[in-house]
N, C-alpha and C positions, 0 to 999 in steps of 0.2 A: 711314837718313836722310842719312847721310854723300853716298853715292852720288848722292842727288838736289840734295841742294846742286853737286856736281859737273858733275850736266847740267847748273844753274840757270846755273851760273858759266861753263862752256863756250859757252851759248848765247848767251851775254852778250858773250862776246870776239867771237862769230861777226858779232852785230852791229857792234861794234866794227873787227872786218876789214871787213866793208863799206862801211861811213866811209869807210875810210882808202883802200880798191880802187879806189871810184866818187867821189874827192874832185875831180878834174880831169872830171869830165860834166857838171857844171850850171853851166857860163860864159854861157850869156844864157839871158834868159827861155824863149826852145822848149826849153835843152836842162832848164831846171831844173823846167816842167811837161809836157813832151812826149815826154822822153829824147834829144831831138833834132828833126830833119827828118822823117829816116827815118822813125821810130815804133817799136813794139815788135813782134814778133810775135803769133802768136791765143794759141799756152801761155803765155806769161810774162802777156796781156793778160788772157789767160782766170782765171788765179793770183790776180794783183791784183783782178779784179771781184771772187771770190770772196772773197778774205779780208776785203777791204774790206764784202762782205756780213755776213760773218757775224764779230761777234766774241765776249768776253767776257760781255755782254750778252745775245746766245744762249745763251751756254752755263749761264750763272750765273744768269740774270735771268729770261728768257722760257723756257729749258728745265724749269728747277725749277720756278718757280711755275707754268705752267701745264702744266707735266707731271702736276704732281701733284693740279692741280685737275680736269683732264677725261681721265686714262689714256693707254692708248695713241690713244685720238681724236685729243693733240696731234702724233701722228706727220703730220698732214694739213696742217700747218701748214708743217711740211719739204719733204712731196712737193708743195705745191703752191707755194714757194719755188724751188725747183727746173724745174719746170713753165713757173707765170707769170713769176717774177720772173727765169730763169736765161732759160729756152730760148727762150720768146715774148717777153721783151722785147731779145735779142739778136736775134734775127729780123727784129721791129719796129726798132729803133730804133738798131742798129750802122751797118748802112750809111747809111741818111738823115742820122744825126750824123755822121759820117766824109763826106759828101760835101758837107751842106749848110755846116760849120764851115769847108770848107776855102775853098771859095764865098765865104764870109763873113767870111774871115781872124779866127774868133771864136776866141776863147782861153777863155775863163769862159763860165760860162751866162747871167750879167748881159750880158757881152757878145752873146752870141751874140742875146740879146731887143733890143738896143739896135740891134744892125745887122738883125735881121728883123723888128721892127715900126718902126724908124728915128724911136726915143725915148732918149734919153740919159737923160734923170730914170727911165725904165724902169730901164734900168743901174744906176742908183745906189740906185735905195730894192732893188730884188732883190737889190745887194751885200750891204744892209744887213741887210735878213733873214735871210739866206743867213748872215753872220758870227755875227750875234746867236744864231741858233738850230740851229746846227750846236757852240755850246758846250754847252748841258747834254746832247746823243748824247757827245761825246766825254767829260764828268766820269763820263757813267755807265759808261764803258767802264771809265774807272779806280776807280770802285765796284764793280765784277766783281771786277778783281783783287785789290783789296783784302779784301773778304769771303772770298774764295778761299786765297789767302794769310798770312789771318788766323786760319781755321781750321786747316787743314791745317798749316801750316808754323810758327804761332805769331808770325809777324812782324806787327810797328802797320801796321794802311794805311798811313800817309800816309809809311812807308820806301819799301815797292813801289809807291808814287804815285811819287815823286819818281825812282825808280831808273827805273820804265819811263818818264817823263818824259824824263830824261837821255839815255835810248840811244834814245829816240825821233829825239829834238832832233837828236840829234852826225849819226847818215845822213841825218835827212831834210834839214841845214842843210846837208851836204857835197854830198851825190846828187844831192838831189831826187825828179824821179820816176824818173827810170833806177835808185838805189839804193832807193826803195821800192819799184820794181815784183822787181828783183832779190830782194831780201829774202820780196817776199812770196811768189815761185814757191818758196824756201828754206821758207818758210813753210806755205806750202800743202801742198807733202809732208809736213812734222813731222804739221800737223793731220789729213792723210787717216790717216798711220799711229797716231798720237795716238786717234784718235775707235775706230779698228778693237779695237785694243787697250785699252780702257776700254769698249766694248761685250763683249769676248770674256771681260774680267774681270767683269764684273753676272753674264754670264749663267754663269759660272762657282761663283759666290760661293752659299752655301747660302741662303740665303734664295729665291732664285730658281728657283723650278720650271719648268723649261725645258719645258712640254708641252701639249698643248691641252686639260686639265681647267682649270688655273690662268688661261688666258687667257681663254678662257670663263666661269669662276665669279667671277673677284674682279672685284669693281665697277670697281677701281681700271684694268683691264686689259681695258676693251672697245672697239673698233675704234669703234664707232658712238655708242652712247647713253651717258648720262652717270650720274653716282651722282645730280647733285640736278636741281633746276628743271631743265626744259628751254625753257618756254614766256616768254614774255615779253622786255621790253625789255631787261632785268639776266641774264635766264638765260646757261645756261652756250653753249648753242645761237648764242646772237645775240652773245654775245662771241667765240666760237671762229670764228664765221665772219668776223668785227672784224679778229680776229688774221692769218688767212689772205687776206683783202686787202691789210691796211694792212703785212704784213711782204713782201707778192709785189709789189704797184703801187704801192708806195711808194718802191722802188728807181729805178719808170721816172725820176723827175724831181729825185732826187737827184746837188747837186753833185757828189760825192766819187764815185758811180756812172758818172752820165753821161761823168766824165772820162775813163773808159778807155775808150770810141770814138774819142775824137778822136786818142789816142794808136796806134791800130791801123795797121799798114804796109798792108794788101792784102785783096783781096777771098779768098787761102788764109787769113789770119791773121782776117779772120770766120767761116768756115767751123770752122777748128781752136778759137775762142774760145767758139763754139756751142755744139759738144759737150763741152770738155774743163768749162765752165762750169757746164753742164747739170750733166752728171758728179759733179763737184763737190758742188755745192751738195746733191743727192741723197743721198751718202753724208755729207756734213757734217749736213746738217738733218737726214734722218732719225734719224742718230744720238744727236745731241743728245738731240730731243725724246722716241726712247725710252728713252734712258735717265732722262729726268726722269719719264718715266712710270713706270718701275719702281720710284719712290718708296715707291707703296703697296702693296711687298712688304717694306718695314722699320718697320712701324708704331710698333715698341718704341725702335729706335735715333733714330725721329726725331720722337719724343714732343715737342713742344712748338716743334719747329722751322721754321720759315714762310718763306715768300718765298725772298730770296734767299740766304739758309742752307743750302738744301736740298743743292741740287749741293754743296758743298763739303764737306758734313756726312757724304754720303754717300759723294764719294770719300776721305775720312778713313777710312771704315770699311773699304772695299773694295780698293783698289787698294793693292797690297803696297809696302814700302819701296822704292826702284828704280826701278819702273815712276810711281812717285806724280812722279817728275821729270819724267818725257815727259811727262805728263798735264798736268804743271803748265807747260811747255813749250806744246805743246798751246794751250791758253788764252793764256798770255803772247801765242805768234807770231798768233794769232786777233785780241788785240786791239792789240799794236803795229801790227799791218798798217795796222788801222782808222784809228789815230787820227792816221798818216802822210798816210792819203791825206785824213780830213778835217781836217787840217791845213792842207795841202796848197789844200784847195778854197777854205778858208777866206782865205787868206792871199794866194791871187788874187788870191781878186775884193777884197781890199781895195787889195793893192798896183797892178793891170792898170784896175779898172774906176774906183777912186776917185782914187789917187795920181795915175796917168797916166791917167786918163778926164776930170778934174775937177780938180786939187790944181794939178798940173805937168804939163800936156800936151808939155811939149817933154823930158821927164827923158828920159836916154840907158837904152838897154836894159839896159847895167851897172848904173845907181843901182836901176829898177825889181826887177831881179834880189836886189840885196841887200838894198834894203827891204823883198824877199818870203819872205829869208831870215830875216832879222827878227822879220817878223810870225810867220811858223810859230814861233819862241821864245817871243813872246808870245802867241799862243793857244793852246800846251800849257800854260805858264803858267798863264793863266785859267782853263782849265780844271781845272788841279792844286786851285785854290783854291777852287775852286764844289764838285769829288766833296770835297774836305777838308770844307768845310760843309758837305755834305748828309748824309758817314759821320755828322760830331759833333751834329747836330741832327736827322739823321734826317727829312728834309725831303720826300722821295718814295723809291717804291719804282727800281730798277735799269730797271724794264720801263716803268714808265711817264714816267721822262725820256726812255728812249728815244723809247716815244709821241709824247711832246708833240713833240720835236721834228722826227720824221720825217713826222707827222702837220699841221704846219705848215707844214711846207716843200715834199710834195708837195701839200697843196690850194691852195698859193698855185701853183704852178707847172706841174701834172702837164699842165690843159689845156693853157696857151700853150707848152709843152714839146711836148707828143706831138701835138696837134693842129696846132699851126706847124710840124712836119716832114713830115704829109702832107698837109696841106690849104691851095691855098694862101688863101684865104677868111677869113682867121684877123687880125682888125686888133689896132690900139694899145689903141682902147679897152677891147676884149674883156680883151685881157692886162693892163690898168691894174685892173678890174671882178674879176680872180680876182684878183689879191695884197692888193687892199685888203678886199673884203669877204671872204675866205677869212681873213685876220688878226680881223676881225671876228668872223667868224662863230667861229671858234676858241675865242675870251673870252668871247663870249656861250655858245656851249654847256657851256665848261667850268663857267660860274655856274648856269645852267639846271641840269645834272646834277648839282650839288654841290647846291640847294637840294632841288632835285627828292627825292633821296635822305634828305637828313636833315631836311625840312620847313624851309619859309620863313622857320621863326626862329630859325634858326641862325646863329654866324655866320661874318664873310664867309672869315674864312682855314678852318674847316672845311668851307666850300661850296668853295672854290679847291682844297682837298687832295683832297674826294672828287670833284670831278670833273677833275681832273688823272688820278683812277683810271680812268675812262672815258676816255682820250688813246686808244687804240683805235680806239673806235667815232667822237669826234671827228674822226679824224685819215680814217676812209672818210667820213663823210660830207661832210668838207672836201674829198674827190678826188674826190666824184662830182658836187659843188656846182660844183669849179672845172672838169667838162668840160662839166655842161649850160651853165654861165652864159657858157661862153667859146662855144661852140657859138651860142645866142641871142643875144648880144650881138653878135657877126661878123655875124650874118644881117642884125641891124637900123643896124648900122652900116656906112658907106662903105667897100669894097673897098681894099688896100690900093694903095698907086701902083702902075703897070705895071713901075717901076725897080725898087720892091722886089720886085716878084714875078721877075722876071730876075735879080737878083742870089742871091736865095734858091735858085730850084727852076733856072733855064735856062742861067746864066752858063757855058762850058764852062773847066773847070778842066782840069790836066794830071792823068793816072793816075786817075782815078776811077774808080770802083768802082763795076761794073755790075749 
């Protein structure tokens, strides 16, 4: 145990040197969300998407529980994270953000909607969403670690809330994103050797029949079908596929995702971002999700244990003294990555699209810069305080704050996102038509499915919690709502000016990317 407080502490300083390395790189606004001019290359770029994809929340939240509820079936949920959300949304949507952002001198994605349907109240209610619903993704990052760390190590959440708060805070207020992106290619490697080594110990550990009678016979352990229901609205069938949507096209139209195109130097550093991304995310997710599937080869040890227990419960059992520190590492660098860069997203578009979009149009780039250092203090902050409430009151599960919020935020956005990068057909009001009624429609289905569940006369806070449990299936049908409506809504509405189609798609920019 000794030993693993040693990596703990180590890895802690390492952040801490990074502070202090990258403290002179974020003097104006490009360099403190861009790293600069320049940009980053495709590995450090390709680093950052990934960590930023996947943190504690996978590991602790959606690997456990639904490892253990649909076998190895949830490995599908990784390969096709890696798939859609790695290799066809960099395909898709690196280079068109990379050339249409520079076009557009956009900075934020509020921006980036304000100068391509040429709406500034677009800019500002997208900020606001975008702030609002990007804190409960970040408190549930730090309800990972706290469950994790509470098990395993014995320590109260709300120590490892505040400690991974602080060395969040100290690089990402020094850096920016040049020390976050830094950090997370640091990060990335811990996690690829992390995930290797914590699959090579499961499958090591006795319980674990390593052979194809075991994978074949136990329910827990079938590629395909599942132990219960498979048919209907609630089955395990219509959730799993919930899951593998909303965690692969969920990414297309998130802030804290989408920002690492803008940041990319060259059409090599898309190329290299592709695959190393790809990659990544591959052996990241697959991993995870088998090993949360190999839950139900411990039935005795995790007698009574549920949700987001699971993972932690089980590497309590397995993973020897020593190695439990890189594991725990592991997780740490998975969801520090996270909560930098939605920080980061966060603290834009309030400081870029609000302060200087709307507040103080003339603020100098220096004020803008520090009051975006600011805000990133205050929105770990907030968020310290909402996973603080949610541990003591137990308010939702780890997976489904994720839901709700990622589920929000792409059915508000995914169409006038991915559809205003190739189409140019794509108007104001279309994009006005997905954020408000995709907000809608969110409230309404979460009530729907909460009464729907527990019958009409329940009430209203346990209709809010159980369909809060459906933030999944919400959160696809809010991305498939926000392509048709933005789709029909273009069609019947006025084309947009011939300015903004020239500024968007035609304008010729220097170095673009062919």
């Amino acid at each position: 145990m000794i030993l693993d407080y040693i990596i703990l502490i180590l890895y802690a300083l390492s952040m801490v040197g990074i502070a202090i390395y990258t403290k002179n790189r974020s003097k104006s606004v490009d360099d403190f969300l861009f790293a600069g001019k320049k940009g980053l290359s495709g590995w450090m770029s390709a680093f950052a998407y990934g960590t930023t994809y996947f943190s504690a929340v996978i590991f602790v939240g959606y690997a456990g529980k639904f490892g253990a509820q649909y076998g190895l079936a949830a490995v599908w949920i990784g390969i096709a994270n890696a798939i859609l959300g790695s290799l066809i949304a960099w395909l898709v949507l690196a280079k068109r953000t990379k050339n249409m952002t520079v076009r557009l001198g956009a900075k934020t994605m509020p921006e980036f909607f304000e100068k391509r349907y040429g709406s500034k109240n677009i800019k500002l209610v997208s900020a606001v969403v975008i702030f609002v619903f990007l804190i409960p993704y970040s408190a549930s990052v730090y309800n990972g670690l706290s469950s994790l760390f509470g098990i395993v190590f014995g320590i109260d959440g709300w120590i490892i809330m505040l400690a991974l708060a602080v060395l969040t805070a100290l690089y990402l207020f020094f850096g920016g994103y040049f020390a976050t992106a830094l950090s997370d290619f640091i990060q990335g490697i811990i996690m690829l050797i992390g995930v290797v080594l914590m699959v090579f110990c499961f499958m090591n550990h006795e319980n674990v029949e390593w052979n194809l009678k075991a994978l074949t016979s136990n329910p827990n352990l079938n590629w395909v079908t599942f132990e219960s229901t498979n048919k209907g609205l609630y089955g395990n069938t219509m959730s799993l596929l919930s899951l593998v949507l909303l965690t692969s096209f969920g990414v297309w139209a998130l802030p804290q995702t989408v920002h690492k195109y803008h940041a990319l130097r060259d059409k090599k550093g898309i190329t290299q971002g592709t695959i190393v991304s790809t990659l990544f995310a591959l052996i990241i997710g697959f991993g995870a999700y088998f090993v949360g599937a190999l839950s139900g080869l411990f039935p005795l040890e995790l007698a009574g244990v549920k949700g987001d227990n699971i993972i932690p419960t089980m590497l309590s059992i397995v993973i020897p003294s020593g190695l439990m520190g890189i594991i725990a590492v592991l997780i740490l660098s998975a969801s520090m990555s996270t909560l930098s860069s939605v920080s980061l997203a966060s603290a834009s578009v309030v400081a870029v699209d609000l302060y200087k979009g709307k507040i103080n149009k003339d603020a100098s780039d220096a004020r803008v810069n520090i009051i975006m250092k600011v805000l990133c203090l205050v929105f770990i902050a907030i968020s310290v305080i909402l996973a603080i409430v949610n541990e003591a009151f137990g308010v939702a599960a780890i997976a489904y704050m994720m839901g709700i919020s990622w589920g929000t935020l792409a059915g508000c956005f995914i169409g006038p996102f991915v559809l205003g990068l190739v189409w140019k057909r794509v108007t104001k009001s279309a994009t006005w038509t997905s954020i408000i009624s995709s907000l809608v429609l969110t409230v309404g289905l979460i009530l729907f499915f909460g009464y729907h569940k527990n019958g009409f006369d329940c009430s209203l806070g346990t209709a809010i919690a159980t369909g809060i449990g459906c933030s999944p299936m919400i959160g696809v049908i809010c991305m498939a709502f926000s392509v048709i409506i933005t789709v029909i809504v273009s069609l019947l509405t006025q084309r947009p000016s011939d300015e903004i189609i020239y500024e968007a798609f035609e304008k010729p920019i220097e170095n673009e990317i062919k």
